[in-house]
SEVEX-101396 format. One record per residue: x, z negated, y of N, C-alpha, C, CB in turn. Coordinates in steps of 0.2 Angstrom, whole numbers, padded with zeros to 4 digits, always signed. Glycine has a CB too. Layout:
BEGIN
XZYXZYXZYXZY
...
This chain:
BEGIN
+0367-0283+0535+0367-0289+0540+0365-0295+0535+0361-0288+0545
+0369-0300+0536+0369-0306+0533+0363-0314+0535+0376-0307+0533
+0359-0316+0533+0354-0318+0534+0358-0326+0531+0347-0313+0530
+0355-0329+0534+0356-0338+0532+0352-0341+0534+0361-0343+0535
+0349-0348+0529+0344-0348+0529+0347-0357+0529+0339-0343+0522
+0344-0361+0532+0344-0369+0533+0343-0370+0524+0337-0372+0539
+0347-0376+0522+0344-0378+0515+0340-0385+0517+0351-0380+0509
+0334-0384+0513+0332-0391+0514+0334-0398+0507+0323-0390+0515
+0331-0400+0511+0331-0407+0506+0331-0406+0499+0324-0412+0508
+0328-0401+0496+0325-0401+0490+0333-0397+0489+0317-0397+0487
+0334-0392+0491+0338-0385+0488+0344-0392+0488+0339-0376+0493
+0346-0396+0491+0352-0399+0492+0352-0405+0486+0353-0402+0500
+0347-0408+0484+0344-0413+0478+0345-0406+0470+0332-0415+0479
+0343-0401+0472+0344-0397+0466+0350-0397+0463+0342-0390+0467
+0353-0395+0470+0362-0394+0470+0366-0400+0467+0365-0393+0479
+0363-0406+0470+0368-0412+0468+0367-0413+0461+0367-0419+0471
+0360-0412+0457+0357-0413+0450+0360-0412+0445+0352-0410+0449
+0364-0405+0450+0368-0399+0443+0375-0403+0443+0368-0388+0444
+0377-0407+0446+0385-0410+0443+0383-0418+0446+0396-0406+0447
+0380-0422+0445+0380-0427+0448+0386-0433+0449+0377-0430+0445
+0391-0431+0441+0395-0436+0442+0402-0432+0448+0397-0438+0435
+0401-0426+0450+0405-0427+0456+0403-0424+0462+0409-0424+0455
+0396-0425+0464+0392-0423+0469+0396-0428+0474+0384-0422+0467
+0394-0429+0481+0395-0434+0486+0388-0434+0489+0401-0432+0490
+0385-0439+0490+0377-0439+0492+0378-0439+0500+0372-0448+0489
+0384-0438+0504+0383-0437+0511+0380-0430+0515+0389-0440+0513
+0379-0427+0513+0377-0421+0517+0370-0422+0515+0379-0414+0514
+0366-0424+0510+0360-0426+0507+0357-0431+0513+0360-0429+0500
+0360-0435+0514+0358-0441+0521+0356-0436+0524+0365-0447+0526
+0361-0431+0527+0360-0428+0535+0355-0421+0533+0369-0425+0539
+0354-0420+0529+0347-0416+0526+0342-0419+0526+0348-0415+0519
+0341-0425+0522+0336-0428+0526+0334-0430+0531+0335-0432+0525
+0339-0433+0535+0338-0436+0541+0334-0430+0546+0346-0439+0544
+0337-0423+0543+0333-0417+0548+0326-0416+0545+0336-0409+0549
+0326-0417+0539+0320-0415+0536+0313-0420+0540+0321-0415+0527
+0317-0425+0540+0310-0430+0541+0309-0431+0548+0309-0438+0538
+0312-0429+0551+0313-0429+0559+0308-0426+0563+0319-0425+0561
+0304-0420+0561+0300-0416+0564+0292-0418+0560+0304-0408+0563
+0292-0424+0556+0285-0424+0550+0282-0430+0554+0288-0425+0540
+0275-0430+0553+0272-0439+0555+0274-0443+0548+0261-0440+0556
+0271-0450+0552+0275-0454+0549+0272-0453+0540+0275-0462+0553
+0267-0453+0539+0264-0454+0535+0267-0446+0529+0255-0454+0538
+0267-0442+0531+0274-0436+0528+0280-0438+0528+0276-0429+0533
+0283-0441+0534+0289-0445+0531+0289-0449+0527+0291-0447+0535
+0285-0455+0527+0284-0460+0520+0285-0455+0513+0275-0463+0521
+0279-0450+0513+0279-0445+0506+0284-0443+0504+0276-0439+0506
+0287-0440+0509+0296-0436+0508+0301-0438+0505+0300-0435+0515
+0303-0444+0510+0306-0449+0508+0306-0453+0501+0306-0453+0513
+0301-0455+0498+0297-0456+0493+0301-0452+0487+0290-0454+0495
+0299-0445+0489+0301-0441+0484+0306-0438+0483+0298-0437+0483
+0311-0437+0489+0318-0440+0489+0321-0446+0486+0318-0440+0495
+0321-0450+0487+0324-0459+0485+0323-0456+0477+0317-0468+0489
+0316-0454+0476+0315-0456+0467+0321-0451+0466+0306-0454+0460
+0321-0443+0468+0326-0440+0465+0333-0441+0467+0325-0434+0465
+0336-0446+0471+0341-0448+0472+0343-0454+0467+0342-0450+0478
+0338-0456+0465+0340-0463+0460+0340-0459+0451+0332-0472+0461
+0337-0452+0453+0340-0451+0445+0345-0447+0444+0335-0447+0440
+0348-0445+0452+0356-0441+0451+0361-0447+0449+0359-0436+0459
+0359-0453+0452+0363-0459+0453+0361-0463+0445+0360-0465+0461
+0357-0463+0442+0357-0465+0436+0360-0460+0431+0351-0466+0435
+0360-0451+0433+0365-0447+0429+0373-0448+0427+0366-0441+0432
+0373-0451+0436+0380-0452+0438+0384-0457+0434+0380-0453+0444
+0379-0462+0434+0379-0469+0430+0381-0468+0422+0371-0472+0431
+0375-0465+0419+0376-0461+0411+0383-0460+0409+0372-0454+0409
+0383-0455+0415+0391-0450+0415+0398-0454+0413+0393-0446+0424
+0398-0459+0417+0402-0464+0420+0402-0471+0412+0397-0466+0430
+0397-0472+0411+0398-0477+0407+0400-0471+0401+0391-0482+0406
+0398-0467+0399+0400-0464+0393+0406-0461+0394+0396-0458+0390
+0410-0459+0398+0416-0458+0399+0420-0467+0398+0418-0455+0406
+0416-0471+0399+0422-0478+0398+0420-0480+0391+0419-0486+0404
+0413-0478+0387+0413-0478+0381+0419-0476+0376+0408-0474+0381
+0418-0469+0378+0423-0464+0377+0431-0466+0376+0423-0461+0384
+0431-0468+0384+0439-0471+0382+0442-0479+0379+0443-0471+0391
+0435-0481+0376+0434-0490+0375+0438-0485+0366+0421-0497+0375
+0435-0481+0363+0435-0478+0359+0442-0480+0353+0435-0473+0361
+0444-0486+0350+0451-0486+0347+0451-0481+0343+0454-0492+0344
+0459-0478+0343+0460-0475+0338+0459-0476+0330+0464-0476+0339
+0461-0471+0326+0460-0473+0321+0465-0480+0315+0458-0467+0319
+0472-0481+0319+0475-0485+0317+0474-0491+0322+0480-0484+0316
+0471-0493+0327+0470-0495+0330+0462-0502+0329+0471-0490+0335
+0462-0500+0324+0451-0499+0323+0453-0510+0321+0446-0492+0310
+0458-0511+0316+0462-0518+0315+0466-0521+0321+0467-0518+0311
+0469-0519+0327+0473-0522+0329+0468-0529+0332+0476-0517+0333
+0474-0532+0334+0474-0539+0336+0473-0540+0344+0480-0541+0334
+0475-0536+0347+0475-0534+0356+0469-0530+0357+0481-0530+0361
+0466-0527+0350+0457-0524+0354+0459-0519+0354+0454-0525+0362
+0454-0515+0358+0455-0506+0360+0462-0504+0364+0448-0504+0365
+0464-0498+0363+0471-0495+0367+0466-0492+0372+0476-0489+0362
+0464-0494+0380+0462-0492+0383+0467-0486+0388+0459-0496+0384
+0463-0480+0388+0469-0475+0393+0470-0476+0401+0468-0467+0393
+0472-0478+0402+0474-0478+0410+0472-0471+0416+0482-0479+0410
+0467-0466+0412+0463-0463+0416+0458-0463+0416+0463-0458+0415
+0455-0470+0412+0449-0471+0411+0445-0475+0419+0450-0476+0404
+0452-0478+0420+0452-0483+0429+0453-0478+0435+0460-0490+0429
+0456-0472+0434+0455-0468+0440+0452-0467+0445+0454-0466+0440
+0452-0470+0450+0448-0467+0454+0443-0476+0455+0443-0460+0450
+0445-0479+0450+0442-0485+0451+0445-0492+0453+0438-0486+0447
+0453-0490+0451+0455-0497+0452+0461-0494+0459+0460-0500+0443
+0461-0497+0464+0465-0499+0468+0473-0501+0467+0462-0504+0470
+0478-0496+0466+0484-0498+0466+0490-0499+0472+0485-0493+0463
+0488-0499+0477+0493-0498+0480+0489-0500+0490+0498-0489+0478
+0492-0503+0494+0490-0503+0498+0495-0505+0504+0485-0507+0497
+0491-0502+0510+0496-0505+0515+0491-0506+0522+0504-0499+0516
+0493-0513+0525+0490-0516+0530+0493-0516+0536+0488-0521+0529
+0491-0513+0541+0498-0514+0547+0493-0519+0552+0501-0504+0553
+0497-0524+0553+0497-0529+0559+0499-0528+0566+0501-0534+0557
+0504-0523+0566+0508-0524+0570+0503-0524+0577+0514-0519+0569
+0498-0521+0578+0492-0522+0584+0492-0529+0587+0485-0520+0581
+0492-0533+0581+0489-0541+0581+0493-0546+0581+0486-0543+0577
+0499-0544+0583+0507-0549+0586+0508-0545+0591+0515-0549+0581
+0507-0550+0595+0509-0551+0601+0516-0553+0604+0504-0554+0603
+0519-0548+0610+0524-0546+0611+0527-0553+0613+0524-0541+0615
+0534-0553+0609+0539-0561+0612+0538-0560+0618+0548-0562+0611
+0538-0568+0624+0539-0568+0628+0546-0569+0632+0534-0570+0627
+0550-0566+0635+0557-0568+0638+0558-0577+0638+0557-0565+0646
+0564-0579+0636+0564-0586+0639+0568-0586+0644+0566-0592+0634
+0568-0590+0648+0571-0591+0653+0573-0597+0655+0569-0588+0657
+0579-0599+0655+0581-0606+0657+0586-0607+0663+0584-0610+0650
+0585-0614+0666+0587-0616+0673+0595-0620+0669+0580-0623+0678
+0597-0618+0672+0605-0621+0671+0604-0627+0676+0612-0616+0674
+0610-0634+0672+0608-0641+0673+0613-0641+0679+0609-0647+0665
+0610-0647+0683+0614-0648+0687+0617-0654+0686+0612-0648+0692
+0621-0658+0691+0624-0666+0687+0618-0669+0687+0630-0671+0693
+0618-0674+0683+0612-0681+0683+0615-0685+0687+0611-0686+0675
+0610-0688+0689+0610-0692+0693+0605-0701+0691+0606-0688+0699
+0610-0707+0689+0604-0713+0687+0605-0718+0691+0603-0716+0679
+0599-0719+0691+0599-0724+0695+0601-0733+0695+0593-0724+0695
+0604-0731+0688+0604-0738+0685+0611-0740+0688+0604-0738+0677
+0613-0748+0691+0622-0748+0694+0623-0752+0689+0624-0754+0703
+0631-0748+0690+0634-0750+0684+0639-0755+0687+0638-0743+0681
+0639-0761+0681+0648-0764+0681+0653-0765+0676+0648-0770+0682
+0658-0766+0679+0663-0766+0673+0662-0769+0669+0669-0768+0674
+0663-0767+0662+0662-0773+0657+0655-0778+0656+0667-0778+0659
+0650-0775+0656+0644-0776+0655+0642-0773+0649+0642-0774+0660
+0647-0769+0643+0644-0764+0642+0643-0768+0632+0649-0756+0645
+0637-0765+0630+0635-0768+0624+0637-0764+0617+0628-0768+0624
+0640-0759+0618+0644-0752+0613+0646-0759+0612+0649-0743+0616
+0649-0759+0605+0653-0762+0601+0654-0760+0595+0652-0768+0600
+0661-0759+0591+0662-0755+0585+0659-0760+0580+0669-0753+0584
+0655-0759+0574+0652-0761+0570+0657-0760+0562+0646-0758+0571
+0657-0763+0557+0660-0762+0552+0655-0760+0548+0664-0768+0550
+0658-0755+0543+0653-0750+0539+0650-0753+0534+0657-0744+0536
+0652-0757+0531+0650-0764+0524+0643-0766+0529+0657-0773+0522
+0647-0772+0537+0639-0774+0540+0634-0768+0539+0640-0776+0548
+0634-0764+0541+0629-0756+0542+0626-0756+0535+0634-0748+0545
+0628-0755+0530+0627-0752+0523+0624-0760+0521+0635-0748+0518
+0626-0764+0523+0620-0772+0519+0615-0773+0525+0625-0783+0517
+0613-0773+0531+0608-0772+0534+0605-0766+0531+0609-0772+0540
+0606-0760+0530+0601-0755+0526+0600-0755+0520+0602-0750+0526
+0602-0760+0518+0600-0763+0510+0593-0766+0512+0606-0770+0507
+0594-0771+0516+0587-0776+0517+0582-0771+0519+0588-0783+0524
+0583-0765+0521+0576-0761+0526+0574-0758+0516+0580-0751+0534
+0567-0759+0517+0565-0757+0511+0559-0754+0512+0564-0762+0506
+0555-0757+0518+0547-0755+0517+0548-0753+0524+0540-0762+0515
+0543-0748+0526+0540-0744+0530+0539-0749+0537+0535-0741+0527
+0538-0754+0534+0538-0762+0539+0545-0763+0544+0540-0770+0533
+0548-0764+0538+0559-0765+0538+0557-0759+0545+0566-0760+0527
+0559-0755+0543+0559-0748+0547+0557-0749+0555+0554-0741+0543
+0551-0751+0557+0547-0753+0563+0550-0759+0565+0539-0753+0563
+0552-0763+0561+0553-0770+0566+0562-0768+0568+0552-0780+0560
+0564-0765+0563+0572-0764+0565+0572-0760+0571+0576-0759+0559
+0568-0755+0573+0566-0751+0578+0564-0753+0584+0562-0747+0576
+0559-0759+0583+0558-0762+0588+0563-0769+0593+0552-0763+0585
+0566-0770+0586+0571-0773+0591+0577-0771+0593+0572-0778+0589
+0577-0763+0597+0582-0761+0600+0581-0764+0606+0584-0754+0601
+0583-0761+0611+0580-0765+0618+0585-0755+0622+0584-0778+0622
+0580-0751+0622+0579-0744+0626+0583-0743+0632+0571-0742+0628
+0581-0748+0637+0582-0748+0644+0591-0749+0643+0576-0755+0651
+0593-0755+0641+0600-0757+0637+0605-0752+0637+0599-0760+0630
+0602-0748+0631+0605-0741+0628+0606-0737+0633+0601-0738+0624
+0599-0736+0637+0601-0729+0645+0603-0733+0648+0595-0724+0651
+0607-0738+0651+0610-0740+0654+0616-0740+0653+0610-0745+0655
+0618-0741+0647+0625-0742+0645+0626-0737+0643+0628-0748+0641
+0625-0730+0640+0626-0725+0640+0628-0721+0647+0620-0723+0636
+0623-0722+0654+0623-0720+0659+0631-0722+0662+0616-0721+0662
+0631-0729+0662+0640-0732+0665+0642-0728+0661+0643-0741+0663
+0644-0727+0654+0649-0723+0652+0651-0717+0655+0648-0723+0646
+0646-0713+0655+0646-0705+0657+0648-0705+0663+0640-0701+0658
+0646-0711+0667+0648-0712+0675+0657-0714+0673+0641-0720+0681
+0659-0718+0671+0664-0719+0670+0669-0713+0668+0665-0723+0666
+0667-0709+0664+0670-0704+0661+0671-0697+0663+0667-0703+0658
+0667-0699+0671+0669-0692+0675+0661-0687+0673+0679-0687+0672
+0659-0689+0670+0654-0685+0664+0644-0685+0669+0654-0693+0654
């Protein structure tokens, strides 16, 4: 018959001690978390205490481990000892530490097009009465056009030229035309 026995806190600290640099401290949490669970506080305080110190010397093993392997790989060759670019570092040295590649999906966080839908126009209708020959369209000669836009220079030029259209003028005589045009 086969007997199992709960590991406590310690037997799980023993376990991690003997490889640190590839232990994972999460089962150790949930070890504790039972060990101190059932103790007063003042046993818990102790526990935990003596726990934390031996977690911060697997994490300082780990540390040793970890810097002497970068030591390690900082290491130039022996033609290398002169070069001008520094050490030949190996690209297993970053393993595990550098972040090559990644992928982010959005797609949750766009929100679905919404259909457009549009009303088909019906005729216009203005209000404005029209008469024959009232109308202000006049063909312009392309020289006049091109020396008035000589004189427009300043941001000034631009608004006063703007302002002396006269709007209502324009939808009027635009509106006779269309109306003349069948349009």
């Amino acid at each position: 018959m086969t007997t199992y026995r709960q590991l406590t806190i310690w037997d799980v600290l023993d376990e991690l001690s003997e490889s640190p640099a590839t232990s994972t401290l999460a089962p150790m949490w949930e070890c504790l978390d039972a060990e101190l669970e059932n103790l007063p506080l003042e046993a818990q305080l102790s526990t935990a205490a003596l726990a934390f110190s031996q977690i911060a010397d697997i994490l300082k093993s780990r540390a040793e481990v970890l810097l002497q392997d970068t030591r390690d790989g900082l290491r130039p060759a022996v033609g290398d000892r002169n070069s001008l670019l520094g050490p030949i570092v190996s690209t297993d040295l970053f393993a595990g530490l550098v972040r090559t590649t990644m992928h982010l999906d959005l797609d949750d966080l766009i929100e679905p097009e919404t259909p457009q839908t549009f009303k088909p126009h019906g005729p216009h209708q203005f209000s404005h009465s029209t008469k024959e020959g009232d109308s202000i369209v006049a063909p312009v000669e392309k020289a006049n056009v091109l020396a008035m836009l000589d004189e427009v220079t300043t941001l000034e030029d631009v608004r006063n030229l703007a302002s002396d259209e006269d709007v209502e003028k324009w939808h009027s005589a635009i509106a006779r035309y269309s109306s003349r045009q069948g349009g």
